[in-house]
C-alpha positions as a Python dict, from the first residue, in 0.01 Angstrom:
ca = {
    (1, 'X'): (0, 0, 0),
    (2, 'X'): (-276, 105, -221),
    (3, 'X'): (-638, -74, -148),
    (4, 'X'): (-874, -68, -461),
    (5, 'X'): (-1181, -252, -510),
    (6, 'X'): (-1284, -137, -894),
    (7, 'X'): (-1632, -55, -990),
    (8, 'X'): (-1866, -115, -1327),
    (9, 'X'): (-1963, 221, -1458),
    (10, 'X'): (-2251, 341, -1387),
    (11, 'X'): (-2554, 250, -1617),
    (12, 'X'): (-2806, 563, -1556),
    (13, 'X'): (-2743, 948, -1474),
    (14, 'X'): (-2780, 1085, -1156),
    (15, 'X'): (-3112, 1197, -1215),
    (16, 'X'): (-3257, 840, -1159),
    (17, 'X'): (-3059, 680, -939),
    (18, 'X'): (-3264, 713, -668),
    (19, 'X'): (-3468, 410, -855),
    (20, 'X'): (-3116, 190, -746),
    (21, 'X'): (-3333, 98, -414),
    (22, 'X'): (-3555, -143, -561),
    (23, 'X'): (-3309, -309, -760),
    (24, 'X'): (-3015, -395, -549),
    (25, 'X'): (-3041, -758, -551),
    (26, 'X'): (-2758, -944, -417),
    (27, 'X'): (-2670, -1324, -484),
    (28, 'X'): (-2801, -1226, -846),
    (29, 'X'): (-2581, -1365, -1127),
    (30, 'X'): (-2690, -1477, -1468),
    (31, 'X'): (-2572, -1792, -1661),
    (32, 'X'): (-2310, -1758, -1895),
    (33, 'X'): (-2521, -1876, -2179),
    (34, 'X'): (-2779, -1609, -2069),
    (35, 'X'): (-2595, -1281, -1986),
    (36, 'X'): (-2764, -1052, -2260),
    (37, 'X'): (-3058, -1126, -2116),
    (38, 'X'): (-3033, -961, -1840),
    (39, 'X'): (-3296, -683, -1758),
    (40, 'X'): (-3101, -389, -1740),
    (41, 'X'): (-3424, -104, -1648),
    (42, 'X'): (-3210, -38, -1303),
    (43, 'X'): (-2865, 20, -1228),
    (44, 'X'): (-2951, -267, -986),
    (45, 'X'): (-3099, -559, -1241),
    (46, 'X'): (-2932, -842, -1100),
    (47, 'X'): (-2720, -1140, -1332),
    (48, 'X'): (-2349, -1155, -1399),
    (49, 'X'): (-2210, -1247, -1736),
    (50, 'X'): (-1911, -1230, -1852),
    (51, 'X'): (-1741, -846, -1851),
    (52, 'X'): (-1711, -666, -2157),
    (53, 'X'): (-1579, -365, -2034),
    (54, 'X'): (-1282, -256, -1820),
    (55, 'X'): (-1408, -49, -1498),
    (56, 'X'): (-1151, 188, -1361),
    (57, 'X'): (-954, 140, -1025),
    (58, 'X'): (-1105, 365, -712),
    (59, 'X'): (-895, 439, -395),
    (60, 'X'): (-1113, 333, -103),
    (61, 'X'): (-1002, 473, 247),
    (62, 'X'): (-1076, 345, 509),
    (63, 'X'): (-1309, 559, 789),
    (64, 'X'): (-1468, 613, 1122),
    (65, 'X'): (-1768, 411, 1209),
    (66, 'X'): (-2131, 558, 1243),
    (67, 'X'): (-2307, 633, 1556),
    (68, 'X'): (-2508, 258, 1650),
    (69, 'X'): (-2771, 130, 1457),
    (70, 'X'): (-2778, -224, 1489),
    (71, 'X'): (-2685, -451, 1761),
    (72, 'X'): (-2602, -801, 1665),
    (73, 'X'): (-2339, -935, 1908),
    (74, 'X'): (-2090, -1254, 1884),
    (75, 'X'): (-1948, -1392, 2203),
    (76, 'X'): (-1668, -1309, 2153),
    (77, 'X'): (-1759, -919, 2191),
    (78, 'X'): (-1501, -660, 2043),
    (79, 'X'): (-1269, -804, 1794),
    (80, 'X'): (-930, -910, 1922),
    (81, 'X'): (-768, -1098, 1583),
    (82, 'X'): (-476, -1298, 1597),
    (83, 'X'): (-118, -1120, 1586),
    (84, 'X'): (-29, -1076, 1228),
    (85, 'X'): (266, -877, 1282),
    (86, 'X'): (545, -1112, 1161),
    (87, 'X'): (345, -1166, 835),
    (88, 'X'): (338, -793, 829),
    (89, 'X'): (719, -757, 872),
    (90, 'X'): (815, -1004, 660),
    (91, 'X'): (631, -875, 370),
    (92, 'X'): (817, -716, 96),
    (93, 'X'): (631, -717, -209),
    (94, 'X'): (263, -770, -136),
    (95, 'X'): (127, -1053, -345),
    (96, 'X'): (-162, -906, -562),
    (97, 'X'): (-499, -1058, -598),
    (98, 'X'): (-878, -978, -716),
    (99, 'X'): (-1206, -1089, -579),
    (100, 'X'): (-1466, -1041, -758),
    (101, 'X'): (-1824, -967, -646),
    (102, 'X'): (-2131, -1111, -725),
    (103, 'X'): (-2310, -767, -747),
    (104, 'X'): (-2264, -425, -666),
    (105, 'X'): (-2107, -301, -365),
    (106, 'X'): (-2348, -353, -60),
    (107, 'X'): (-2342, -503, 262),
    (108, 'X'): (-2355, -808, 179),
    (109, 'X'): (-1979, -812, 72),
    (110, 'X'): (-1946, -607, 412),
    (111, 'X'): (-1677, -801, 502),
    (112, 'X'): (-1437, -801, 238),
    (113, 'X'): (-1485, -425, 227),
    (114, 'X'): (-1371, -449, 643),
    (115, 'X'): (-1077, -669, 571),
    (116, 'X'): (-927, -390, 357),
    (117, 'X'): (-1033, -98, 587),
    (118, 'X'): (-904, -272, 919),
    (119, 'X'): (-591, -358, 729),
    (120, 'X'): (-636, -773, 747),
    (121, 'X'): (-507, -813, 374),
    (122, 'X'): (-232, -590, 414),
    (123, 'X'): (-149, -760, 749),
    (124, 'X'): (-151, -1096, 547),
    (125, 'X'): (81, -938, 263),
    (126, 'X'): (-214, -915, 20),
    (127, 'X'): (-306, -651, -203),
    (128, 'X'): (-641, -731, -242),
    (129, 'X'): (-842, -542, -557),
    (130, 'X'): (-1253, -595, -488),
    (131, 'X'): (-1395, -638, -829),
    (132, 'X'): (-1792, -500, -841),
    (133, 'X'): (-2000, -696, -1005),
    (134, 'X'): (-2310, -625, -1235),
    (135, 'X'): (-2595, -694, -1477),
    (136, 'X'): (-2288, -853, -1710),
    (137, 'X'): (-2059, -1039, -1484),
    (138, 'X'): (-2086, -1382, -1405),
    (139, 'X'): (-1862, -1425, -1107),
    (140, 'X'): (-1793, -1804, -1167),
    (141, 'X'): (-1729, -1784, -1539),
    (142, 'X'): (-1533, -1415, -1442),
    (143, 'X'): (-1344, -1716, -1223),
    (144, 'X'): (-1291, -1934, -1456),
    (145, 'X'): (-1212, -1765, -1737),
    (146, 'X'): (-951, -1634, -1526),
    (147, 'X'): (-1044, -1281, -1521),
    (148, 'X'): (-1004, -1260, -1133),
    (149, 'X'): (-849, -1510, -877),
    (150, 'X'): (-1146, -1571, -603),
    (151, 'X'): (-1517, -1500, -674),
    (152, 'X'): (-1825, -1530, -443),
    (153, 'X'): (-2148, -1711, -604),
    (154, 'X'): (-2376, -1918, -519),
    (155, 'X'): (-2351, -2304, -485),
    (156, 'X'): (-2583, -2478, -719),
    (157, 'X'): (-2459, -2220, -1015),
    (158, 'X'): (-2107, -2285, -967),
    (159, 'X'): (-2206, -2667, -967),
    (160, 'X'): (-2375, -2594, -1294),
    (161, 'X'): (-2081, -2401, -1451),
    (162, 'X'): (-1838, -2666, -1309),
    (163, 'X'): (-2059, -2966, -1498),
    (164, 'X'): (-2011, -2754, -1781),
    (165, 'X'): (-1609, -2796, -1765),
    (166, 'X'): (-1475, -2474, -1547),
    (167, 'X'): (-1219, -2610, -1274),
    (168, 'X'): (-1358, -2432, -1000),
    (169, 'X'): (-1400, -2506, -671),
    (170, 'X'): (-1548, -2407, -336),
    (171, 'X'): (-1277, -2375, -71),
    (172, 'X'): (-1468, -2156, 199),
    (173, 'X'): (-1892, -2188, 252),
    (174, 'X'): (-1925, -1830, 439),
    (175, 'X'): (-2327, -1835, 424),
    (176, 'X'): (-2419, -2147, 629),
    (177, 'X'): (-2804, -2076, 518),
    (178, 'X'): (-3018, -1933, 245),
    (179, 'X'): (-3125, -1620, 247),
    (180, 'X'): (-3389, -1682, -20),
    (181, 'X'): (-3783, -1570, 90),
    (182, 'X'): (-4111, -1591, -78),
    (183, 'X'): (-4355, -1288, -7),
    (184, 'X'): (-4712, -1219, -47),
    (185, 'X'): (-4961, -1007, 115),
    (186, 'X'): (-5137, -1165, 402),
    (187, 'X'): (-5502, -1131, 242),
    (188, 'X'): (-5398, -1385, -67),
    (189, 'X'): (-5372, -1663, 168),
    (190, 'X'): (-5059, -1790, 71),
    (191, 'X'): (-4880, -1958, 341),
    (192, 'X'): (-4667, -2276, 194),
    (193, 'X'): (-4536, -2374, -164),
    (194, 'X'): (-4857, -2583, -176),
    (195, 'X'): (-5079, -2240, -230),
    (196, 'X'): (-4929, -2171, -522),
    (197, 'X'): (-5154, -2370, -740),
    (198, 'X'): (-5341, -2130, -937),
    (199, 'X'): (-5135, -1848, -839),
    (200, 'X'): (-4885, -1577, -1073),
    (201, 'X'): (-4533, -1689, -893),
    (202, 'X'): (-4289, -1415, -927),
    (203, 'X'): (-3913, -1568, -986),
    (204, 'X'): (-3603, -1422, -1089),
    (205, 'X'): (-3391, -1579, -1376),
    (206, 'X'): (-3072, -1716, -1448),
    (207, 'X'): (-3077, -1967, -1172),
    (208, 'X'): (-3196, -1732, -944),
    (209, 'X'): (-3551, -1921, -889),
    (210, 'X'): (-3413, -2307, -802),
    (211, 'X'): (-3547, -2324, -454),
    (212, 'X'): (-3886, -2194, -573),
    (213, 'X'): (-3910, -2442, -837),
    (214, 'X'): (-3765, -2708, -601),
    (215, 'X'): (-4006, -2588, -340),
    (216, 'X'): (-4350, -2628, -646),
    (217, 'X'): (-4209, -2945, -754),
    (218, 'X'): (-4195, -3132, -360),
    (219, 'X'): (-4580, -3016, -390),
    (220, 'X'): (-4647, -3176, -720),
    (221, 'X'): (-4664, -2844, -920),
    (222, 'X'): (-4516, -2724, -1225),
    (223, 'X'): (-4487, -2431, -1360),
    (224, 'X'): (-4670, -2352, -1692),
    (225, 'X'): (-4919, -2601, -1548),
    (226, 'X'): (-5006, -2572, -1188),
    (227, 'X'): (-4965, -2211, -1170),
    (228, 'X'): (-4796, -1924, -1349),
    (229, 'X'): (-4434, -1840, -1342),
    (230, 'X'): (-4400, -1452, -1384),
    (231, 'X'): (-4035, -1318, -1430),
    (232, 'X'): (-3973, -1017, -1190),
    (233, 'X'): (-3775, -711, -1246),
    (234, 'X'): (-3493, -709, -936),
    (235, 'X'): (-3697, -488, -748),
    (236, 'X'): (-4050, -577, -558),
    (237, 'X'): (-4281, -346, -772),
    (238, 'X'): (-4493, -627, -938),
    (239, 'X'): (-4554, -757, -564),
    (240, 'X'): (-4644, -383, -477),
    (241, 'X'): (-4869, -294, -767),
    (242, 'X'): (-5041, -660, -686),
    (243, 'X'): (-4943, -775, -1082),
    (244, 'X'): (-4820, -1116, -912),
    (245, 'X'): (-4940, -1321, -610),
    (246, 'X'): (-4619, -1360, -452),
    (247, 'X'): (-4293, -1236, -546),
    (248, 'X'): (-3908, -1373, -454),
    (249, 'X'): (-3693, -1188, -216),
    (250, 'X'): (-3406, -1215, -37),
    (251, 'X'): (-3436, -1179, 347),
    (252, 'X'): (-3185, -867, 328),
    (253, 'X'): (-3307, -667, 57),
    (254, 'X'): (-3617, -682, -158),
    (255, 'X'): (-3834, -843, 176),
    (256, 'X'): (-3700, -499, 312),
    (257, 'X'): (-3762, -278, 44),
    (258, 'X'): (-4166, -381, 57),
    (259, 'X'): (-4130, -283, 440),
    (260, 'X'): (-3981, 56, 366),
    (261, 'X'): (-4249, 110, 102),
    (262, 'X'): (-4640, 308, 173),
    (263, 'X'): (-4927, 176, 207),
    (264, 'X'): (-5149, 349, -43),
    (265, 'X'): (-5423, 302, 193),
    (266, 'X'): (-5293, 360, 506),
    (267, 'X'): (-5018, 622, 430),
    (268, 'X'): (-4775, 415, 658),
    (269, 'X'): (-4535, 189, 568),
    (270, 'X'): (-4591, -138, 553),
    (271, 'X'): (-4622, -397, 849),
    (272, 'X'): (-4451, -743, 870),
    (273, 'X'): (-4830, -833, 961),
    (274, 'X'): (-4936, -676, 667),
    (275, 'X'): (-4705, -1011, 477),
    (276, 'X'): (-4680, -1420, 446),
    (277, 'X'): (-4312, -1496, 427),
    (278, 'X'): (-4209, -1833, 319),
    (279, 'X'): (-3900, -1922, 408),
    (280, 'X'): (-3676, -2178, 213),
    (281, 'X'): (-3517, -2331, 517),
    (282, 'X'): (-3831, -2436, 652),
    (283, 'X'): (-3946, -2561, 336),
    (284, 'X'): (-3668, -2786, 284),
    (285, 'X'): (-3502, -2675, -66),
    (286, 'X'): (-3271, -2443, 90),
    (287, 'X'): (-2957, -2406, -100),
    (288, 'X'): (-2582, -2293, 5),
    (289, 'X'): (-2531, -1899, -121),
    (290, 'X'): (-2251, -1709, -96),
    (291, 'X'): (-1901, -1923, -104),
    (292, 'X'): (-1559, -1830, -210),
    (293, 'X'): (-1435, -2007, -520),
    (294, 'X'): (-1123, -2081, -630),
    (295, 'X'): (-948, -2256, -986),
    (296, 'X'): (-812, -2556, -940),
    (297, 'X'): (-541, -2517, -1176),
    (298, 'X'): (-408, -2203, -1004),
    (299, 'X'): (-452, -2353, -655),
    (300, 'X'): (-205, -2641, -796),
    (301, 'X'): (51, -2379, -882),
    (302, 'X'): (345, -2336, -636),
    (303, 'X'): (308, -2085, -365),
    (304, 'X'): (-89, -2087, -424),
    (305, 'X'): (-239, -2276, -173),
    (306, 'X'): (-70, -2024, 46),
    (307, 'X'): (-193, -1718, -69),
    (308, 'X'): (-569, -1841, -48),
    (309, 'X'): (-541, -1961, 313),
    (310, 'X'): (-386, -1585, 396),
    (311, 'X'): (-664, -1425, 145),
    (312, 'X'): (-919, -1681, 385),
    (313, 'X'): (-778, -1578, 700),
    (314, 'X'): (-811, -1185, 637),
    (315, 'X'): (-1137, -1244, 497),
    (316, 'X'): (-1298, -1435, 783),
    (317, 'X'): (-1146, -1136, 1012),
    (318, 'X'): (-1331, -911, 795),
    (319, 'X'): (-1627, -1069, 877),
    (320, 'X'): (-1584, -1115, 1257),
    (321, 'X'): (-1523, -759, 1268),
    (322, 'X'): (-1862, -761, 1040),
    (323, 'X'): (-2052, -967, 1330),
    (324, 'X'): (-1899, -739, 1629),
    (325, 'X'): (-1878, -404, 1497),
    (326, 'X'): (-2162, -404, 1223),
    (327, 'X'): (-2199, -15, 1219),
    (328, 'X'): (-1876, 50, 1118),
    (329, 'X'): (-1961, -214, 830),
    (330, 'X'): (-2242, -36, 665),
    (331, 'X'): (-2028, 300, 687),
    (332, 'X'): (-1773, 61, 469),
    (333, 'X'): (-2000, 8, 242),
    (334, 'X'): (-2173, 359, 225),
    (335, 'X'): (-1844, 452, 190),
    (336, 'X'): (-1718, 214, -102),
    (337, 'X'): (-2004, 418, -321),
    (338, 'X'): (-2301, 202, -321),
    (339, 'X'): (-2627, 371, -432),
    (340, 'X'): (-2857, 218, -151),
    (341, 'X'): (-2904, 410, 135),
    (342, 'X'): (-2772, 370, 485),
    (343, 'X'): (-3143, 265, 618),
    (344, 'X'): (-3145, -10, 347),
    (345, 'X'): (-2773, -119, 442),
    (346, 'X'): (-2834, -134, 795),
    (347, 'X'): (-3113, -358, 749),
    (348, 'X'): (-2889, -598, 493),
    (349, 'X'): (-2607, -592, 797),
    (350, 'X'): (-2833, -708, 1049),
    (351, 'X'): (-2979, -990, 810),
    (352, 'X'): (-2666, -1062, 648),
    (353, 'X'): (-2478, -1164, 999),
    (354, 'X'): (-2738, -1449, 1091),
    (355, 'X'): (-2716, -1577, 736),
    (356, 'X'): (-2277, -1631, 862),
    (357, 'X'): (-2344, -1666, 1260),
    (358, 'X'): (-2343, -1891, 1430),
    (359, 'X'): (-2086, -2118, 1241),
    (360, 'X'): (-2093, -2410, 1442),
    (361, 'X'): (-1752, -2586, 1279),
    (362, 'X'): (-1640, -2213, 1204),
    (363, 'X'): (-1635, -1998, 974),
    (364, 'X'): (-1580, -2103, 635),
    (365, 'X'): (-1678, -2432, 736),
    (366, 'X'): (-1896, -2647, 524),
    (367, 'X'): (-2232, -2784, 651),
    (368, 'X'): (-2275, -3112, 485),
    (369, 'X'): (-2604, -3190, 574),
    (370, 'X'): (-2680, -2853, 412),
    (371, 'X'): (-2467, -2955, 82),
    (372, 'X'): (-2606, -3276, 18),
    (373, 'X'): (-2956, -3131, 7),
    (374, 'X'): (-2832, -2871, -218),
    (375, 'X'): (-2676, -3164, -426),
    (376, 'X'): (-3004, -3328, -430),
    (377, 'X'): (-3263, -3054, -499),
    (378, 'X'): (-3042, -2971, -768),
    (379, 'X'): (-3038, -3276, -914),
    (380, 'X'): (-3449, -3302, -887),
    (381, 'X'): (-3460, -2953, -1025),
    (382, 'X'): (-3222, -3071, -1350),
    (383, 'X'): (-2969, -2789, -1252),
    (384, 'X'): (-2721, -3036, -1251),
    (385, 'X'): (-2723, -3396, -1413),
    (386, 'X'): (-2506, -3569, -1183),
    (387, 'X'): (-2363, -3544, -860),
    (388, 'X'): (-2099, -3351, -805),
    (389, 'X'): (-1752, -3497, -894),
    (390, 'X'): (-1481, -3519, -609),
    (391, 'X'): (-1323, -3187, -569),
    (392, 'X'): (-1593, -2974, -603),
    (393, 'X'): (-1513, -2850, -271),
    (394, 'X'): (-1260, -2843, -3),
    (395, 'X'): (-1194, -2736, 387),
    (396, 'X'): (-785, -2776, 446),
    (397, 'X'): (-745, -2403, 342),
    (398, 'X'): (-1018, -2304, 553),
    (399, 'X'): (-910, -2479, 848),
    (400, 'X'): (-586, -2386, 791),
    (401, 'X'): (-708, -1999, 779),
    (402, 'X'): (-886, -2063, 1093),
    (403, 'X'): (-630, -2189, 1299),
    (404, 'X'): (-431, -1833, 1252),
    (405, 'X'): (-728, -1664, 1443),
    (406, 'X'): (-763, -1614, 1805),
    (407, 'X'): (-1085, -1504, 1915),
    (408, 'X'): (-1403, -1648, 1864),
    (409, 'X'): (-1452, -1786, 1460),
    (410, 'X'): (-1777, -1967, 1535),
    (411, 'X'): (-2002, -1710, 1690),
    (412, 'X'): (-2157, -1932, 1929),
    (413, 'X'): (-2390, -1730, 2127),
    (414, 'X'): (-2428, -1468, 1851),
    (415, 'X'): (-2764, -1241, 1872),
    (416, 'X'): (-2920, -1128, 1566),
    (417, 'X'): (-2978, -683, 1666),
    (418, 'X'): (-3247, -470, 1571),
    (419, 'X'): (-3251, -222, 1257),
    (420, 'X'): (-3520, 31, 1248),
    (421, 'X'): (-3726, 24, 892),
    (422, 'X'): (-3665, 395, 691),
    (423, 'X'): (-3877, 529, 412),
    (424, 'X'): (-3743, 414, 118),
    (425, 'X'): (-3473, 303, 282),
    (426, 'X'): (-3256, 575, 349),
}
C-alpha cells in the first residue's frame, strides 16, 4: 500500500531556507476571513486559510531510528500495541482518508508521521494521506469545506468556525495542555500578565494571541490602552533585536529558537536564566490545542463512525510509539522533509510529549475542567458569543479506539527527557 502525506510547495529557493528556523510555528492557523493576511516573509509564517493550490503527492518510507537524543519514558516502556492482525487480514481494499495538518511537517505531528512508518494505518485498513499545512490553509475550514476528512487545530478556533455554521466537531483532545509561553529577557522585569502595563506585547494573529489577551484582560488591561500590542513575525527576532518587551512562543519552538540563538555580548548562546517565561497554565487562561476534528455530516454517514475510531486507534499508537521511542520520531519527521533541523526537532519531541503525557483518562480523552475554562475565557475574550452548542465534542470514538490498545494509553508515570540546545538549532 502506498503511504503519502502531500506537501505545499515550497515558498522560497534554497538559498534562504536556512531562515525556515525562526519561523516554524506550529498550532499557527489563520481565520478564514483573514487568510491573505498572512505574513508570508518565511517559508514558516504561520496561519492556515483555505488552499488555493493543489500540492503534489510524496512517497514517504519509512526508516531506521537515530542514535538517542532524548529520553522521555512512559511506563509502559517499549511499545507492545494491540494485535491488529485480523484487521490486517481482513482488509481488501484499504479505505482512503486525509488528515490534514495544521502547519508544516514537524514534530509536532510526530505521531501521525509514526502511525504510517510503523504501519498502524495500514494495520487498521487505512490509507492514510498527511496533508501539510501552510501560510494558506485553515485546517478547520480545509475540514469543513470538505477538502480533507480529519484536521488537527486548535480548540477555541474551531469553536469560532463552528459558531460561524461549519459542522465540525472534536472527537479526540490529544494535547491535554497548552503549550502557549510568554518570553522576555530577565532584566525587563516582567514576571506575570500584570507587568505588562506599559509594555510593547508581542502576539501573533489570527487567533493565535487569545490566552495573552485573556491573560491582560484578568489583570484589568487592554490592549491599545494599558500597553501596546505589537504583531510578531512567526519567528522570535523582534524579542532578539529587543523591538518588543516580551514576545509569544510556544514551549516547543520559538522559546527554543531564542535558546539556540548568541548572545551578542557574551558570544554564547543564550541561558534559560538569561529569560522570564510566563506560562499560560499557571496563569489560568490556558486553552485546549491540538485536537482531531471531524464533520458531523460525514460521521452520520454509514460505515463512518468506524473508520474514525480505526483512524483514532492507529493514531494514538502513533503517538505511544511517539512517547517511548521519541528518536525514531524526529528521524520521521527529518525524514518527511521538514526544513528545521534535527537539534530544533529534538527539542519540539521532548516538549511535545509532556504537552500528550500523562493522559490521566487516556489518550484522546477530554479534560473537562480544562474545556470549560477554555469555554469561558473564550467567551470573556469575545472569541465566541455563546457557549458551545451540544455536540461540539465527543469521546465514544475515542474510547472506543482505546479499548483496541493493550499497553499503557495513559502514560502514567511518564518522564519528560533531556534534549541538548544546538546552534541554530541544527
Amino acid at each position: 500500500m502506498t503511504r503519502t502525506y502531500r506537501r505545499r510547495p515550497r515558498l522560497l529557493g534554497a538559498g534562504i531556507l536556512a531562515l525556515s528556523l525562526v519561523a516554524a510555528s506550529c498550532g499557527d492557523d489563520d481565520e478564514a476571513s483573514d487568510a491573505t493576511d498572512a505574513p508570508a516573509a518565511t517559508e514558516a509564517a504561520a496561519t492556515d486559510a483555505p488552499a488555493a493550490t493543489e500540492a503534489a503527492a510524496t512517497t514517504m518510507a519509512g526508516t531506521d531510528a537515530p542514535a538517542s537524543t532524548t529520553g522521555g519514558t512512559g511506563s509502559g516502556g517499549a511499545t507492545t500495541v494491540g494485535s491488529t492482525a485480523g484487521a490486517a487480514a481482513e482488509c481488501d481494499t484499504p479505505d482512503p482518508v486525509s488528515l490534514q495538518l495544521q502547519w508544516f511537517v514537524q514534530a509536532q505531528f510526530g505521531g501521525y508521521l509514526a502511525a504510517i512508518d510503523q504501519g498502524f494505518y495500514e494495520d487498521m485498513c487505512l490509507d492514510v494521506e498527511i496533508l501539510e499545512g501552510g501560510v494558506d490553509i485553515v485546517p478547520q475550514q480545509q475540514l469543513a469545506d470538505g477538502a480533507a476528512d480529519f484536521a488537527i487545530a486548535w480548540v477555541p478556533k474551531a469553536l469560532q468556525t463552528r459558531e460561524q455554521g461549519a459542522n465540525i466537531v472534536n472527537i479526540a483532545q490529544i494535547f491535554q495542555r497548552s503549550g502557549t509561553l510568554q518570553v522576555s529577557f530577565a532584566d525587563a522585569g516582567i514576571t506575570s500578565p500584570a507587568d505588562f502595563a506599559g509594555k510593547k506585547i508581542g502576539v501573533w494573529e489570527f487567533g493565535n494571541e487569545y490566552e495573552v489577551t485573556a491573560a491582560a484582560l484578568k489583570e484589568g488591561l487592554v490592549a491599545g490602552e494599558d500597553y501596546e500590542k505589537v504583531i510578531q513575525p512567526f519567528d522570535m527576532s523582534l524579542l532578539l533585536n529587543r523591538e518588543i518587551d516580551v514576545a509569544e512562543a510556544m514551549i516547543y519552538n520559538e522559546y527554543a529558537q531564542v535558546l539556540e540563538a548568541e548572545d551578542p555580548d557574551t558570544g554564547a548562546l543564550y541561558q534559560p536564566e538569561d529569560l522570564s517565561v510566563i506560562d499560560y497554565n499557571e496563569v489560568g487562561t490556558a486553552m485546549l490545542q491540538d485536537a482531531i476534528f471531524a464533520r458531523e455530516a460525514w460521521l452520520a454517514e454509514e460505515g463512518s463512525e468506524d473508520v474514525a475510531e480505526r483512524f483514532l486507534r492507529a493514531s494514538f499508537r502513533g503517538w505511544i510509539f511517539c512517547r517511548d521511542d521519541p528518536d525514531a520520531c524526529i528521524q520521521y519527521t527529518v525524514d518527511a522533509g521538514s526544513t528545521l533541523g534535527a537539534g530544533h526537532q529534538a527539542w519540539m519531541m521532548n516538549e511535545i510529549n509532556p504537552l500528550i503525557w500523562p493522559s490521566p483518562d487516556g489518550i484522546g480523552a477530554m479534560p473537562m475542567d480544562t474545556w470549560d475554562q477554555t469555554v469561558a475565557v473564550s467567551l470573556e475574550a469575545k472569541i465566541i458569543d455563546a457557549e458551545p452548542a451540544e455536540g461540539a465534542f465527543r469521546t465514544d470514538l475515542a474510547d472506543a479506539a482505546r479499548e483496541g490498545i493493550t499497553e499503557d494509553a495513559t502514560g502514567e508515570g511518564f518522564t519528560k527527557g533531556t534534549v541538548e540546545v544546538t546552534p541554530g538549532g541544527n
